[in-house]
ROVEX-157250 format. One record per residue (C-alpha): x, y, z negated. Coordinates in steps of 0.5 Angstrom, whole numbers, plus 2048, in hexadecimal, padded with zeros to 3 digits. Example, Ala and Ser with C-alpha at 12.3 -4.5 7.8 and 13.67 -1.06 7.14 Angstrom:
<pts>
8197F77F0/81B7FE7F2/
</pts>
This chain:
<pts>
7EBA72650/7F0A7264A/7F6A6D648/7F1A6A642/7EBA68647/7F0A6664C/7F2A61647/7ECA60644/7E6A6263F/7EAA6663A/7E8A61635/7ECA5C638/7F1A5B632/7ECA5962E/7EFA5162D/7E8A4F62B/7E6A50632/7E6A4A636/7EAA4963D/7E3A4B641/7DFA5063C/7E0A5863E/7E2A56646/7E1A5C64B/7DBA5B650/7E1A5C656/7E5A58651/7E1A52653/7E0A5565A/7E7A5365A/7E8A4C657/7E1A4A65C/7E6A4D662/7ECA4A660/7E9A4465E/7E4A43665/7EBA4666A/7EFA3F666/7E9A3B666/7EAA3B66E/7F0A3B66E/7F1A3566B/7EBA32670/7EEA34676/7F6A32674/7F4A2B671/7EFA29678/7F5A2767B/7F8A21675/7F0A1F676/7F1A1E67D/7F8A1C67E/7F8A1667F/7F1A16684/7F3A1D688/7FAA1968A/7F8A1268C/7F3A15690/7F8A1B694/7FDA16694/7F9A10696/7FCA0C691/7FBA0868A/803A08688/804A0B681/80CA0C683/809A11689/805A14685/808A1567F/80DA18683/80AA1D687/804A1D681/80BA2067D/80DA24682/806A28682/805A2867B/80CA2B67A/80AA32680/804A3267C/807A33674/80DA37679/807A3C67C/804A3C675/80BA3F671/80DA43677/807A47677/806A4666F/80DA4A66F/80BA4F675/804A51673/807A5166B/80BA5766D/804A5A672/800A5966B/805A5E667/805A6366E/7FDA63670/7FAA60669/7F7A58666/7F0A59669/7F1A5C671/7F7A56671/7F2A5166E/7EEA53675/7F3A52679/7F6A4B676/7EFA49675/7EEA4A67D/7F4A47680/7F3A4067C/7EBA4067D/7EDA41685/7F3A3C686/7EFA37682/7E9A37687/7EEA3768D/7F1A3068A/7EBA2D68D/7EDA2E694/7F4A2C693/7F6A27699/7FCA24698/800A23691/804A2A692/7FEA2E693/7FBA2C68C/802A2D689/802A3568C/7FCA3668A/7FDA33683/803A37682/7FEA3E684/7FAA3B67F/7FFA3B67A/801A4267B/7FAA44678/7FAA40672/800A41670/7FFA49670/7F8A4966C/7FBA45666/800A4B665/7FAA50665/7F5A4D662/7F9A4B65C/7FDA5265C/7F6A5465C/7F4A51656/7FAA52652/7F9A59653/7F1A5A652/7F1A5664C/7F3A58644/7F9A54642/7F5A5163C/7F1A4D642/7F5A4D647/7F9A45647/7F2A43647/7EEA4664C/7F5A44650/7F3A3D64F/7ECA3D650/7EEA41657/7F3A3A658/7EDA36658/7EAA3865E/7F0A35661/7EDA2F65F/7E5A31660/7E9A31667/7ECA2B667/7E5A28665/7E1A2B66B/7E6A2966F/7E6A2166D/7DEA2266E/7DEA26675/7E2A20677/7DEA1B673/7D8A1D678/7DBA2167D/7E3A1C67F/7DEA1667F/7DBA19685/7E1A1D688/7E7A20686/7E7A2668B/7E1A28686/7E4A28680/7E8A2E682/7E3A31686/7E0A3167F/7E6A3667C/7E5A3C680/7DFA3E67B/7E3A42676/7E4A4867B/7DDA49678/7DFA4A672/7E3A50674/7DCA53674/7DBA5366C/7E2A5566B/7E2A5C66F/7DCA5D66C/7DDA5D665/7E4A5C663/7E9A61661/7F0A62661/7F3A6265A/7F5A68657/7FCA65655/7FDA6565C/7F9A6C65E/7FDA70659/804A6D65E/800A6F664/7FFA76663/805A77660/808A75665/804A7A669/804A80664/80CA7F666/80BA7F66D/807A8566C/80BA88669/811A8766D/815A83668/819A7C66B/81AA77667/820A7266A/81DA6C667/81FA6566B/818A6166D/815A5C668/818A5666A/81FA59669/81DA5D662/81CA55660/823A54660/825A5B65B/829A58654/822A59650/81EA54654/823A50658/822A4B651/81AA4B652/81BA4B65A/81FA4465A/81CA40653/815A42657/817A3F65E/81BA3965B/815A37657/810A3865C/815A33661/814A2E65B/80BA2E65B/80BA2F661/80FA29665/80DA2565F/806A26661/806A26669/80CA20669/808A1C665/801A1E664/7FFA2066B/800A1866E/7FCA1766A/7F5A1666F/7F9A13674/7FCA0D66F/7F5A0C66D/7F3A0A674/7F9A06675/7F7A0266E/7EFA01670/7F2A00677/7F59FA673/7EF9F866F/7EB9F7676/7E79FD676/7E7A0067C/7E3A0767B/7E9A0A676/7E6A11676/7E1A11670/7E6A0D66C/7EBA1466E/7E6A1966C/7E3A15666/7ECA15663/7ECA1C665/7E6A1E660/7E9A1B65C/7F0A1E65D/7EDA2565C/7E8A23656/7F0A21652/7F2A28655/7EDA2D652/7EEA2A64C/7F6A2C64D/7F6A3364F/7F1A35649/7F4A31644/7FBA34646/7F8A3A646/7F7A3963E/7FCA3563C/801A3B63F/7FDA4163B/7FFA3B634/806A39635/808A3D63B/80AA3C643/811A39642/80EA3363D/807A33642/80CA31648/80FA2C644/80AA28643/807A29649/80EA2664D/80FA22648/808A1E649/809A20650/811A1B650/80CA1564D/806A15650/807A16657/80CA10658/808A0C653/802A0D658/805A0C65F/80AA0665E/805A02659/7FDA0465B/7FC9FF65F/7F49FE661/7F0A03663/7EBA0365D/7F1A05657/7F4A0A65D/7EDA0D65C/7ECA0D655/7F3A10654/7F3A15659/7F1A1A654/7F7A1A650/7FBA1B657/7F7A20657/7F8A24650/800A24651/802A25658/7FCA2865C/7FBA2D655/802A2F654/800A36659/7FCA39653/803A3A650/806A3D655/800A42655/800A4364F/807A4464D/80AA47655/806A4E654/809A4F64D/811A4F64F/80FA55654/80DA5C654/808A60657/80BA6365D/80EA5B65F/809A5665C/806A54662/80CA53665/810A4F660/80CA4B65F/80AA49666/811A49666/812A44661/80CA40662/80EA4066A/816A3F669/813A38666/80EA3766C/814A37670/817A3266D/812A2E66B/811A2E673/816A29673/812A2566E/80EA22673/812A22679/817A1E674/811A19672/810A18679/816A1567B/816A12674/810A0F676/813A0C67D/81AA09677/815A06672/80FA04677/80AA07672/807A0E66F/807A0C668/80EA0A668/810A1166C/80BA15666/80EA12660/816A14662/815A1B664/811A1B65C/819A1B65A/818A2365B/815A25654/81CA23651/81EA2A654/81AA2D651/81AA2B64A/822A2D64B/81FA3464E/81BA35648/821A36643/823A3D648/81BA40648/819A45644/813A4563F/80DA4A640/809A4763D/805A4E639/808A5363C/804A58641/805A58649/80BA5B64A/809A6364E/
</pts>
């Protein structure tokens, strides 16, 4: 295969061609892999915010918001722990073994550990197997979007970005339904549901490709063994921290610690504030109610990851991330501290959704774009993973911030103040908007 049709047809510099004309079949192959590896990842990594508040009273036998925002806070942490240790590790594993086979082996892992959260015992269980589970969903973001970045002409490539970012929210949708009509019967089957991704790894072994960008490093890397020449290169994660790509390395990180706290500090007890608002209002099943939000939650999200898709191709990423953090420092505090009914919760769940749950399509689009070939995969699983890891704290913070305010809402709209970091981290991150993906 050449270098043009591993790019695209060799037409694509016609600007007249829109975003989704001249795509290669093994191009769509690729995106439909991405897209489904995402779409369960964020079904199996959000069951548990779903079924937060269900799973703990009944494994600590109690209804205690302060126990179980604690321990609930505790858990989640592990979990977003387990996703940015696994997103680092499985980030430097797709740049050594290639983006599909990791795809495999991520998709697996979280599939399992998701199923074998239904047999959880004890509070503690649950948080061992949330943080295996973790492991592999932080790991399939690094491959899949690497493998997107790589097979798609730069022309089309922030959109077909975006588009594999709204199977985050197909996700978070299937998993508000599973638990509309599967949590009201019993928590331990919502996770059982999660471990039918593994099947997806069928399709992905059958007919998805490597991309050439990463065949041409591999077999390089093989000719030079072959032929006897060693190179002292430092492993991935090190080179990420050479003069050229440290600027890329630490704006990355940072921005990614900004989207992701902002998101699971804040939006993340979003489910468990509606049950105690409904809870309020006398309805004694909340579960419905959670899922219906949720829908709504994720409807607002798919418009964001598209829209930030397009907005960035027009004014750029920098612009487009300032908008987003902008909206993002107004509207959660607006909602959390001033909704106060179940009905205006649920109507205005959407603009949640566009400015908070959103924000990781900028990080998909914009991460792969700051590193070459050779280290994509792990920088930007080091930098979307680096924000994991801190945003780990997010809601081990809110947890006790929680038990401080005695509420969910008040502990959201706190931890929402983070997005004035990133507005200021902006002014040190370089623009790439209209330049090809680095080699």
């Amino acid at each position: 295969m050449s270098t043009a049709s591993a790019a695209g047809p060799p037409f694509v510099g016609n600007t007249n061609l829109k975003w989704y004309q001249g795509i290669t079949r093994q191009q769509w192959l690729a995106l439909t892999a991405a897209f489904l590896g995402w779409v369960f990842d964020s079904m199996d990594a959000n069951m548990y915010a779903l079924v937060l508040v269900p799973s703990l009273s009944s494994l600590l036998h109690t209804n205690a918001m302060g126990e179980i925002g604690r321990l609930g806070g505790i858990i989640m942490a592990l979990q977003l722990a387990g996703w940015a240790v696994g997103g680092i590790i499985f980030g430097m594993v797709a740049d050594y073994i290639g983006r599909t086979r990791t795809m495999l082996l991520t998709i697996l892992i979280y599939a399992l550990f998701t199923g074998l959260s239904a047999l959880s015992g004890a509070w503690w269980h649950l948080a061992i197997f949330r943080f295996m589970a973790g492991l592999g969903i932080g790991g399939e973001w690094a491959s899949g979007v690497a493998l997107i970045a790589e097979t798609w002409p730069d022309r089309s490539r922030s959109k077909a970005t975006a588009v594999m970012q709204c199977a985050f929210g197909v996700g978070y949708f299937i998993a508000a339904v599973v638990n509309l009509y599967i949590g009201a019967i019993n928590w331990r089957l919502v996770f059982l549901v999660g471990i039918l991704p593994a099947f997806i790894t069928i399709f992905i072994r059958r007919y998805v490709h490597e991309p050439e960008r990463w065949t041409r490093i591999r077999d390089q890397r093989h000719a030079d063994k072959a032929a006897g020449v060693t190179k002292k290169e430092p492993i991935t994660i090190a080179q990420l921290f050479n003069r050229d790509l440290i600027r890329g390395t630490v704006v990355g990180a940072l921005l990614s610690i900004v989207a992701l706290l902002g998101y699971y500090g804040s939006a993340n007890w979003l489910p468990s504030w509606v049950i105690t608002i409904v809870r309020a209002e006398g309805i004694k099943n909340p579960t419905p109610y959670v899922s219906h939000v949720i829908m709504m939650l994720t409807a607002g999200s798919m418009v964001g990851y598209l829209a930030f898709g397009y907005i960035a191709d027009v004014i750029g990423r920098k612009w487009t991330f300032a908008i987003y953090y902008f909206c993002g420092l107004i509207i959660v505090p607006s909602y959390f501290f001033w909704v106060k009914t179940y009905t205006m919760v649920f109507w205005l769940a959407p603009v949640l959704g566009i400015f908070t749950v959103a924000l990781p399509a900028g990080l998909a689009i914009y991460l792969p774009e700051l590193f070459p070939t050779k280290v994509r995969a792990t920088g930007q699983g080091f930098c979307f993973n680096a924000g994991r890891i801190i945003s780990a704290l997010g809601p081990l913070v809110s947890g006790y911030l929680v038990m401080y305010f005695g509420s969910f809402n008040k502990a959201a709209g706190t931890i929402s103040l983070i997005f004035i970091v990133g507005l200021f981290v902006l002014f040190f991150a370089p623009e790439t908007k209209g330049k090809p993906l680095p080699e």
